[in-house]
C-alpha positions as CSV (number, residue, x, y, z in Angstrom):
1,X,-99.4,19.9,-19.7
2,X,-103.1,20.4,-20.9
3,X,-103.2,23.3,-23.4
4,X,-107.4,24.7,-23.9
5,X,-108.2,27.0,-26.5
6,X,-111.9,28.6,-25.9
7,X,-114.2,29.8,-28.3
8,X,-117.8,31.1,-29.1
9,X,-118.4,33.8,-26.7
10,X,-119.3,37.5,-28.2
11,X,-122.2,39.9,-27.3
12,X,-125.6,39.0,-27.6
13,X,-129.0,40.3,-26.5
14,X,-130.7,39.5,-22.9
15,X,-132.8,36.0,-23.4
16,X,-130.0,35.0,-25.6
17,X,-128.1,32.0,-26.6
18,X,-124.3,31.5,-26.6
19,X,-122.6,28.3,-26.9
20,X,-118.6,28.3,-25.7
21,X,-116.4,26.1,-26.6
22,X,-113.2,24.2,-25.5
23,X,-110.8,22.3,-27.1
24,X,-108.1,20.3,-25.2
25,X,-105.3,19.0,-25.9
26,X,-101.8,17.7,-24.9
27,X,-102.6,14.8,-22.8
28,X,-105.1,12.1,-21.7
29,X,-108.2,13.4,-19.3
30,X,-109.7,10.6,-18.2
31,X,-108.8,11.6,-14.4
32,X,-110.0,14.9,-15.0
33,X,-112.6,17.3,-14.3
34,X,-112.9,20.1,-16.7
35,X,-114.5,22.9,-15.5
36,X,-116.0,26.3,-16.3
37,X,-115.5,30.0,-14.5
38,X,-116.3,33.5,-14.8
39,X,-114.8,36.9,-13.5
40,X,-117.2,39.7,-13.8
41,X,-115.9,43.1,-13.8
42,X,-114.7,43.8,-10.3
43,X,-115.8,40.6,-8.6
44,X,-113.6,37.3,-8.1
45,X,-113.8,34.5,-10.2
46,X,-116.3,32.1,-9.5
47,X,-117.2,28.5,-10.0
48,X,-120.0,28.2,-13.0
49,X,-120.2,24.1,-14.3
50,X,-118.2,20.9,-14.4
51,X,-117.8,17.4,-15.6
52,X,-116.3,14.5,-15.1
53,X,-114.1,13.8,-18.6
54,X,-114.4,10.1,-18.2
55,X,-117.9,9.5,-16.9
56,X,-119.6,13.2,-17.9
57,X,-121.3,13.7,-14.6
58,X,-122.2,17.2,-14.6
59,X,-122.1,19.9,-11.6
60,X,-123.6,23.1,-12.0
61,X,-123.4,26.4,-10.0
62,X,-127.4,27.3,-8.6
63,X,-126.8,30.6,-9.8
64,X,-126.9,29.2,-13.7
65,X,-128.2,25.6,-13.0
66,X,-131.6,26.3,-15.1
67,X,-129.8,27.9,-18.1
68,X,-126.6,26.4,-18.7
69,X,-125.6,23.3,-19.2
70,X,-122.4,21.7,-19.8
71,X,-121.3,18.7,-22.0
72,X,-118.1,17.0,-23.7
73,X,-117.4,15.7,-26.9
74,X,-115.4,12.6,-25.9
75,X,-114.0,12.2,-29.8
76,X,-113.1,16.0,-29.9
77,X,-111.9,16.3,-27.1
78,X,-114.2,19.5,-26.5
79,X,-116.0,20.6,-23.4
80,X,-119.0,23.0,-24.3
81,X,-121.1,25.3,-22.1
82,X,-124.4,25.9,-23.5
83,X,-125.9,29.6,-22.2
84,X,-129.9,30.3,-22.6
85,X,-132.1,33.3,-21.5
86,X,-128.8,35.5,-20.6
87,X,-128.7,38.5,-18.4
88,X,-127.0,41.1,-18.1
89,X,-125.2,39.8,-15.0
90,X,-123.9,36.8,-16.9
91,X,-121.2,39.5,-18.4
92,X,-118.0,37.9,-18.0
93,X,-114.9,36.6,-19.0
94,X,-116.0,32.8,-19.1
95,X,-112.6,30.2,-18.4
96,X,-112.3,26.8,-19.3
97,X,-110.4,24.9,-16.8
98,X,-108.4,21.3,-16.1
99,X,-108.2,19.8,-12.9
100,X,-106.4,16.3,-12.1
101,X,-108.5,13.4,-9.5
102,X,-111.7,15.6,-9.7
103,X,-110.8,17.9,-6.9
104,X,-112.6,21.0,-8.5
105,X,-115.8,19.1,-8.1
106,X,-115.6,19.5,-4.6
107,X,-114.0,22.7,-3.7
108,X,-115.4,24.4,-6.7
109,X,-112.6,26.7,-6.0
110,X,-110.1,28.7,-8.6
111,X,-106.8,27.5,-6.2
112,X,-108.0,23.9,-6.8
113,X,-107.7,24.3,-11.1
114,X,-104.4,23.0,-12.9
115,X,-104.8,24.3,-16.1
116,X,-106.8,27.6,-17.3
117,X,-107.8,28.6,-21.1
118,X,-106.7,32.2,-22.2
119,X,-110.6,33.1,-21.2
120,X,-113.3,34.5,-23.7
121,X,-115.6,37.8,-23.5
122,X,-119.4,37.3,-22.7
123,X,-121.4,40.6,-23.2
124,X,-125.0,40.6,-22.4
125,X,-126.6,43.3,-23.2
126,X,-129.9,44.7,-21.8
């Protein structure tokens, strides 16, 4: 079992800064891929950034790929998504995710996730 615990979203201002947060714990994830989502009001959840735990190669949805960027804390154990110049539309319930042997990296899909975090509120406001 991998247990993730997110943190750090809230409401902020259009051309803002968040930074979420996600702490793992309960096993070892070097042969996984943690990865971000989203799930807008009314829309399905959708695929927003990963990386590799082990080597930290990053993958990043073209809808975001200028302004976020994700990253790990190896020692921490933390995954981070870092959020600049937000829009409205990035409003969402942002989940951090665990996936065993990287498949997420290639379907990008909610199905292909193992583990989700309880999610956290983004509010952009215009």
């Amino acid at each position: 079992q991998v247990q993730l615990v997110e943190s750090g979203g809230g409401l902020v201002q259009a051309g803002g800064s968040l930074r979420l947060s996600c702490l793992a714990s309960g096993r070892t994830l070097g042969r996984y891929a943690m990865a971000w989502f989203r799930q807008a009001p009314g829309k399905e959840r959708e695929f927003v950034a990963a990386i590799t735990w082990s080597g930290g190669r990053t993958y990043t949805a073209d809808s975001v790929k200028v302004r976020f960027t994700i990253s790990r804390d190896y020692a921490k154990n933390t995954v981070y998504l870092q959020m600049n110049s937000l829009k409205p539309e990035d409003t969402a319930v942002y989940y951090c995710t665990a996936t065993r042997d990287l498949v997420v990296i290639t379907t990008r899909a909610p199905g292909s996730v193992d583990y989700w975090g309880q999610g956290t509120q983004v509010t952009v406001s215009s």
